[in-house]
DRENDO-1510 file (C-alpha; in Angstrom, 1 decimal, always signed):
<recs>
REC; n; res; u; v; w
REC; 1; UNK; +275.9; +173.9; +85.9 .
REC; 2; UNK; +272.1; +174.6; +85.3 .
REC; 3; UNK; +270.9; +176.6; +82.1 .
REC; 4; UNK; +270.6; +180.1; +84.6 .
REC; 5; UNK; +274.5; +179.9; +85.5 .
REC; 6; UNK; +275.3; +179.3; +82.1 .
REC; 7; UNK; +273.2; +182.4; +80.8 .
REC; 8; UNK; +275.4; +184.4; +84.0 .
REC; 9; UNK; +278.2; +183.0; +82.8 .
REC; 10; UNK; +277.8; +183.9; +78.7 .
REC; 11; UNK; +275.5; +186.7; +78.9 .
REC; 12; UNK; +273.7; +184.7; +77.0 .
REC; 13; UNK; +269.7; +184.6; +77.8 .
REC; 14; UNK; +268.1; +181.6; +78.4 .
REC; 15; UNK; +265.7; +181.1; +75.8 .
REC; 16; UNK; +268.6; +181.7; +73.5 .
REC; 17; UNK; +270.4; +178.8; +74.9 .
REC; 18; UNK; +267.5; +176.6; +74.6 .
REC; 19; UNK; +267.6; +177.8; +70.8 .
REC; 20; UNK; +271.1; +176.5; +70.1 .
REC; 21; UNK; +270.3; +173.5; +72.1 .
REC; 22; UNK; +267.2; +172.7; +69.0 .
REC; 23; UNK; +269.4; +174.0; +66.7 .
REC; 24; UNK; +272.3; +170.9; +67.8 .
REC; 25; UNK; +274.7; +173.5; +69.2 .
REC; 26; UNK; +274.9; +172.3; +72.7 .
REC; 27; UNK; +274.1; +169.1; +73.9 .
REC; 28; UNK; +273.4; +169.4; +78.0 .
REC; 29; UNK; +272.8; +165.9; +79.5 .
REC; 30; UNK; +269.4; +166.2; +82.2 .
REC; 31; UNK; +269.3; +165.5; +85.5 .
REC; 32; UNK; +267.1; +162.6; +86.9 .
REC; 33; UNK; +264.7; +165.5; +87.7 .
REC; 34; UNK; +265.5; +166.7; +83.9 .
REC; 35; UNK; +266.9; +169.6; +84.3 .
REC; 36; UNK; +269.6; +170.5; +81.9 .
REC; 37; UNK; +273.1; +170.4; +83.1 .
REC; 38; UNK; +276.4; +171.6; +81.5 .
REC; 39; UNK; +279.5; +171.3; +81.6 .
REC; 40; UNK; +282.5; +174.1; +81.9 .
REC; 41; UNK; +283.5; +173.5; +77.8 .
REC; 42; UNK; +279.2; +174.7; +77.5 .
REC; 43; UNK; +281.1; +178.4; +78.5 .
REC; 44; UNK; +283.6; +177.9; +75.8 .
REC; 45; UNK; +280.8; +176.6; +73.2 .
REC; 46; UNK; +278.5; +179.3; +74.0 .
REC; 47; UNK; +281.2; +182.3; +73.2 .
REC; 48; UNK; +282.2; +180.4; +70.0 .
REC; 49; UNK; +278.6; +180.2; +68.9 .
REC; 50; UNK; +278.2; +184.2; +69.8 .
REC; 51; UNK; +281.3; +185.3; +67.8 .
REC; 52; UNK; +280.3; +183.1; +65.3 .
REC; 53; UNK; +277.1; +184.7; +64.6 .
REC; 54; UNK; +278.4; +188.1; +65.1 .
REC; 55; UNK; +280.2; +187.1; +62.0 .
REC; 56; UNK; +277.2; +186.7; +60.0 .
REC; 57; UNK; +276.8; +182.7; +59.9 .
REC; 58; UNK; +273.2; +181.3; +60.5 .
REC; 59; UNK; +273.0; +178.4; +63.1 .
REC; 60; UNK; +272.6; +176.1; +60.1 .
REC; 61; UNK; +276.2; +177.3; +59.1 .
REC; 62; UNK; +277.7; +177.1; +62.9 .
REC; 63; UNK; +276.2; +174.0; +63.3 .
REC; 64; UNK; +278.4; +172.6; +60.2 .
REC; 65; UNK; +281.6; +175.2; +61.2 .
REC; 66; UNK; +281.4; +174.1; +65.1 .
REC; 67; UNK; +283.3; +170.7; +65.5 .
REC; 68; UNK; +286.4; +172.6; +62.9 .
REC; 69; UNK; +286.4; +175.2; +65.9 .
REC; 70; UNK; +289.4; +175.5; +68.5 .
REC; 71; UNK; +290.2; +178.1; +71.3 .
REC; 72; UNK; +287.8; +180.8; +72.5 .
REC; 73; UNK; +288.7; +183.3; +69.1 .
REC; 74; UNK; +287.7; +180.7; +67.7 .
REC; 75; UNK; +290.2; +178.9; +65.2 .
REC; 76; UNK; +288.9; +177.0; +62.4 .
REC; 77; UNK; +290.7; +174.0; +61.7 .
REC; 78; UNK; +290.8; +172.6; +58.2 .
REC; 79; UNK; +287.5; +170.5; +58.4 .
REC; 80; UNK; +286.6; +168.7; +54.9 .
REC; 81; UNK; +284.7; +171.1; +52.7 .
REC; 82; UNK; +285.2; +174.0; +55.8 .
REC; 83; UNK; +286.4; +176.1; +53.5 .
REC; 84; UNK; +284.3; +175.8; +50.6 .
REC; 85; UNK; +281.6; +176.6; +52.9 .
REC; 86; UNK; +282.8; +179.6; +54.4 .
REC; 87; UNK; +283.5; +180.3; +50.5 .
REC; 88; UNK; +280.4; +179.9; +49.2 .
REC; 89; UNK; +278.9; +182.3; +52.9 .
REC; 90; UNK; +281.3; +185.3; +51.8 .
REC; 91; UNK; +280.3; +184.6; +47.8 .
REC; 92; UNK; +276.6; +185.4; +49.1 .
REC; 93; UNK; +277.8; +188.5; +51.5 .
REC; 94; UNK; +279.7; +189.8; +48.3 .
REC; 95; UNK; +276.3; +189.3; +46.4 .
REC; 96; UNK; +274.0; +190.9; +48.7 .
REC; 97; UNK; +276.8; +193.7; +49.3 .
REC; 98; UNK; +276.7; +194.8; +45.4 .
REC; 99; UNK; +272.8; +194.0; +45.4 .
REC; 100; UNK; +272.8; +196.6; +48.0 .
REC; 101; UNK; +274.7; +199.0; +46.3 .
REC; 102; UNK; +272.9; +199.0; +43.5 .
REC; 103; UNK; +270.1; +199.7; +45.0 .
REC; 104; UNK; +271.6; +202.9; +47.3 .
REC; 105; UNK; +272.6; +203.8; +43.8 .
REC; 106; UNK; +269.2; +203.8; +42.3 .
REC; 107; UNK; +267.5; +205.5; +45.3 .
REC; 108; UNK; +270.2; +208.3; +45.2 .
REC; 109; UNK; +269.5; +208.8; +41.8 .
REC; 110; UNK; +265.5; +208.8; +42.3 .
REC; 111; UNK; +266.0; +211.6; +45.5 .
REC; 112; UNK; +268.4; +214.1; +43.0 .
REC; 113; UNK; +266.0; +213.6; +40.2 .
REC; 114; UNK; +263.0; +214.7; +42.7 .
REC; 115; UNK; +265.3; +217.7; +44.1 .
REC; 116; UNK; +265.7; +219.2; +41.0 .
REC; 117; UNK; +262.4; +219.2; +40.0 .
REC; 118; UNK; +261.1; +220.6; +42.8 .
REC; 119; UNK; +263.7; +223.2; +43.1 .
REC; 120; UNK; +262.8; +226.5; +41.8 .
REC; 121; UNK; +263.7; +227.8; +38.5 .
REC; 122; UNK; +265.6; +231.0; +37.6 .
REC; 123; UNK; +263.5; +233.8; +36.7 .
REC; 124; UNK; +264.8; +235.7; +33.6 .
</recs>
């Protein structure tokens, strides 16, 4: 199938699929007039890639995670170092989660500091 019945097929837009193909996500062979052609499993490969990245993994990441993946949920088999990896990917989530926090924290603190000093005082 060409690149346009794979985007109807995904829901996937073109341009996207041309990224995962530079990024060594899908490898279409070309046609003699050089168009890109894929295969059925490119359906399969496209909606592992998507639920990947819906769970926070950069291409980089997929790109490593891809060949451990099995079934359309997708399953990871247990690649060497897979899970150290994913590991080390949640590690940095937990980071930037507490980073985060920290910071709602401090910006809550700065907006009641602000309200009480601009709210009126009791006369006596």
């Amino acid at each position: 199938m060409l690149i346009g019945e794979l985007s109807r097929r995904t829901g996937v837009r073109t341009h996207q699929l041309r990224y995962y193909e530079a990024q060594g996500l899908l490898d279409p062979d070309r046609s003699a007039g050089g168009y890109r052609e894929y295969t059925d499993d490119a359906v399969l490969t496209v909606d592992r890639i998507t639920k990947l990245l819906g769970a926070g993994l950069s291409t980089e990441e997929i790109a490593y995670v891809l060949p451990c993946t099995t079934g359309p949920t997708p399953t990871l088999a247990p690649c060497p170092e897979l899970l150290e990896g994913l590991r080390a990917r949640l590690h940095a989530l937990d980071d930037r989660l507490a980073s985060l926090a920290r910071s709602r924290e401090a910006l809550a603190d700065y907006i009641a500091a602000t309200e009480r000093s601009t709210a009126p005082t009791p006369s006596r």
